[in-house]
C-alpha positions as CSV (number, residue, x, y, z in Angstrom):
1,X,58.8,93.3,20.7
2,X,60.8,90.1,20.1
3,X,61.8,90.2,23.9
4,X,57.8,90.0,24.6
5,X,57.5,87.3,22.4
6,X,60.2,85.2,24.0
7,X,58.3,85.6,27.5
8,X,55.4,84.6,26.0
9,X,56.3,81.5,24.4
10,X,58.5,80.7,27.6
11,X,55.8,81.6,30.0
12,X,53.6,78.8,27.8
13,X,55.9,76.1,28.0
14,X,56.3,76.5,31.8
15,X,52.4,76.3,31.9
16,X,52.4,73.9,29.8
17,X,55.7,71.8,31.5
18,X,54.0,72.6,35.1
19,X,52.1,69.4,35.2
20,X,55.3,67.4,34.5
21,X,57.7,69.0,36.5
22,X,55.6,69.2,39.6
23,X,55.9,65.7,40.3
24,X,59.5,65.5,40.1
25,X,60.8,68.9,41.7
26,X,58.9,71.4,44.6
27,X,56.9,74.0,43.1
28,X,59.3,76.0,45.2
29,X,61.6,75.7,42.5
30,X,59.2,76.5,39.2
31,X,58.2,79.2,40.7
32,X,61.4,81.0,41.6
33,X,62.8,79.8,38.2
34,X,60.3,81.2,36.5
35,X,60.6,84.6,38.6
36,X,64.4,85.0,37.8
37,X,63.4,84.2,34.0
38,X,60.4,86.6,33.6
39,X,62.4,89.4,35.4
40,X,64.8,89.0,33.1
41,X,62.6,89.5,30.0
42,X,60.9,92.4,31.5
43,X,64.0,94.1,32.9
44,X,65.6,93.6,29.3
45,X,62.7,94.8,27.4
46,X,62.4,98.1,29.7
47,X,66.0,98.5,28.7
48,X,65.6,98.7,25.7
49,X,62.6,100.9,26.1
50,X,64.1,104.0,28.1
51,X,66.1,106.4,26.6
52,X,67.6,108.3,29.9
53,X,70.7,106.6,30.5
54,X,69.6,106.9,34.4
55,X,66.5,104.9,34.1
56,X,69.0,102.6,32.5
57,X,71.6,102.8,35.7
58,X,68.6,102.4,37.7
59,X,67.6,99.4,36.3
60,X,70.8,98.1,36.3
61,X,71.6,98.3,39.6
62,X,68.0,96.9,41.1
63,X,68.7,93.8,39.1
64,X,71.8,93.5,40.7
65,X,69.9,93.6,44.3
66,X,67.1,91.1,42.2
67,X,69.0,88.3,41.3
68,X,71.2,88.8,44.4
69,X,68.5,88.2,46.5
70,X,66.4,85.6,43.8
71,X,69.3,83.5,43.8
72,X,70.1,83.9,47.2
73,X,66.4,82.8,48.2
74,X,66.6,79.8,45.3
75,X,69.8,78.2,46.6
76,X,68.7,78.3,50.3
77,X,64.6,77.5,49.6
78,X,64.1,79.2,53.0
79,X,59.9,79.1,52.2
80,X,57.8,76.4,51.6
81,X,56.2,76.2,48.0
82,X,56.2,79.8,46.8
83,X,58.9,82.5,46.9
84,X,57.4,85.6,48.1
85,X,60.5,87.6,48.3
86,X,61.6,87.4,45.0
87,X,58.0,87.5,43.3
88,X,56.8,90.4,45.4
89,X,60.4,92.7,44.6
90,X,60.3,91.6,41.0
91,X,56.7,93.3,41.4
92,X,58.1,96.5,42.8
93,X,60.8,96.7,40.7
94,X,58.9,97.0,37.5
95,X,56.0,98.5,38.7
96,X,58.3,101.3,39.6
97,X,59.9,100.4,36.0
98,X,56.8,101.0,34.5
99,X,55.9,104.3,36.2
100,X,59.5,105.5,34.9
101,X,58.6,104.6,31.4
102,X,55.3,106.6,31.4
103,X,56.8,109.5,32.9
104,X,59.6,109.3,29.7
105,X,56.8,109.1,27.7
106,X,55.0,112.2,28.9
107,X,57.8,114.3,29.1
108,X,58.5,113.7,25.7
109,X,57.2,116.3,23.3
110,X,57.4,114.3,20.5
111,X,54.7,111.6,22.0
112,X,51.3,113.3,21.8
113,X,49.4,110.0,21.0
114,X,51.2,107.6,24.1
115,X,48.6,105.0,23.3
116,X,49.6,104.4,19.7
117,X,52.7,102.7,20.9
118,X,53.4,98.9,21.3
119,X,55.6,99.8,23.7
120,X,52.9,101.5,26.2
121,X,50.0,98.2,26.1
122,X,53.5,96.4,27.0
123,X,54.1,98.3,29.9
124,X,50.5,98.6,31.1
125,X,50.3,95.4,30.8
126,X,53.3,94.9,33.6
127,X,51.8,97.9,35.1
128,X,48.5,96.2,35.9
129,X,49.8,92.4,36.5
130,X,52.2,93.3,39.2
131,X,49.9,95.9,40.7
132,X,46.9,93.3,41.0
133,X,49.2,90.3,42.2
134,X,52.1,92.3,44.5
135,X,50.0,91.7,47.3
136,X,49.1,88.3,46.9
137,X,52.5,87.3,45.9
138,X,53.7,89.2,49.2
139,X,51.6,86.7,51.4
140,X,51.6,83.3,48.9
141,X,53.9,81.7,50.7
142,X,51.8,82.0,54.3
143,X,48.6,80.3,52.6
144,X,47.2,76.9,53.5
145,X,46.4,75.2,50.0
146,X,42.6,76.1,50.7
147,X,43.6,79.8,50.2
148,X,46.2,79.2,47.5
149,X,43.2,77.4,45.5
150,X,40.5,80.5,46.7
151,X,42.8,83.4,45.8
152,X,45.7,82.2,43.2
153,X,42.2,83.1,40.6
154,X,43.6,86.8,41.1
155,X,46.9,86.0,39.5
156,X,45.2,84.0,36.9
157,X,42.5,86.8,36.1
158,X,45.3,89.4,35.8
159,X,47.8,87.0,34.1
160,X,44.8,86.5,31.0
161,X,44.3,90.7,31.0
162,X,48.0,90.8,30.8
163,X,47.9,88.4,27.7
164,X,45.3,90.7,26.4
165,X,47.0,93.7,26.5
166,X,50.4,92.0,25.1
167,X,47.6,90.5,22.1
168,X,46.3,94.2,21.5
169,X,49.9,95.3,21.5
170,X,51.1,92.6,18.8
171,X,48.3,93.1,16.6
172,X,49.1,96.6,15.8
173,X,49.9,97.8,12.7
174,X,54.0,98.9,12.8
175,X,53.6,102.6,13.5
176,X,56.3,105.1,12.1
177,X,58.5,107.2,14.3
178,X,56.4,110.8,14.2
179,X,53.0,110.0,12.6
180,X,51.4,112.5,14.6
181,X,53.7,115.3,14.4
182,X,53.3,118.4,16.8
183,X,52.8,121.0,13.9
184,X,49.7,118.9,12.7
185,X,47.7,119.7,15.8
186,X,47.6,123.2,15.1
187,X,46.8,123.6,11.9
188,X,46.9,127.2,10.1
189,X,43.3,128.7,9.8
């Protein structure tokens, strides 16, 4: 949850730094900064979230090919103000993450009640964002700024449902490990 946190509070202060920056450096640059940093909070918290040590393997190895290519794509600035590559494979990548997650989760016997968990509002909360936005951040960086200005309201729409379901995942009450044990759903009559 901490690792949440940490995005959210650096997420603000590029929001909030956005204004300042955007005079002095291309909004090339925030973005794919901020791209590399959010990936890295996401990628660490799923991490920390699986438990098959080949979900693990295989989010090791697509952040290799992630920051290979985000770096690759930051030191070069081959688009104009937005980095579609990076923005639209971090999307992939942890939408796929996030389908891994929920497919631990179900295969779990010990998880009847999946939406009890922090963890899950956390993951549908990537699961949505980068579902709603992996299309517009594939073609972002072909708009005119008429378009930007018309369709960047998408991202902002899905950002504040995002924030939502991180809010309704924070304001849980700390749940213990097997509150809803198996042998309680079948009670002896």
């Amino acid at each position: 949850m901490r690792v949440i946190l940490f995005y959210t509070i650096a997420s603000f202060l590029t929001d909030l730094s956005y204004g300042l920056l955007k005079r002095e450096t291309s909004d090339f640059y925030i973005y794919s900064t901020f791209t590399i940093i959010e990936y890295s909070f996401f990628a660490l918290f799923l991490y920390l979230c699986f438990k098959e040590k080949v979900f693990k393997y295989i989010l090791l190895l697509c952040s290799l090919v992630f920051y290979g290519i985000a770096f690759y794509t930051l030191l070069s600035k081959r688009t104009a103000d937005f980095d579609s590559l990076s923005a639209s494979l971090e999307a992939v990548f942890i939408i796929i993450f996030s389908i891994l997650f929920l497919y631990e989760q179900i295969k779990d016997p010990a998880v009847f009640y999946v939406f009890y968990s922090k963890n899950f509002w956390i993951i549908i909360a990537f699961f949505i964002y980068f579902s709603s936005t992996l299309f517009l951040f594939i073609y972002a960086a072909t708009f005119t700024d008429q378009q930007h200005n018309s369709y960047w309201g998408i991202n902002f729409i899905f950002n504040i449902l995002k924030n939502i379901f991180f809010s309704i995942s924070f304001a849980m009450k700390k749940s213990e490990k097997n509150q809803y044990p198996m042998e309680n759903l079948y009670p002896d009559t």
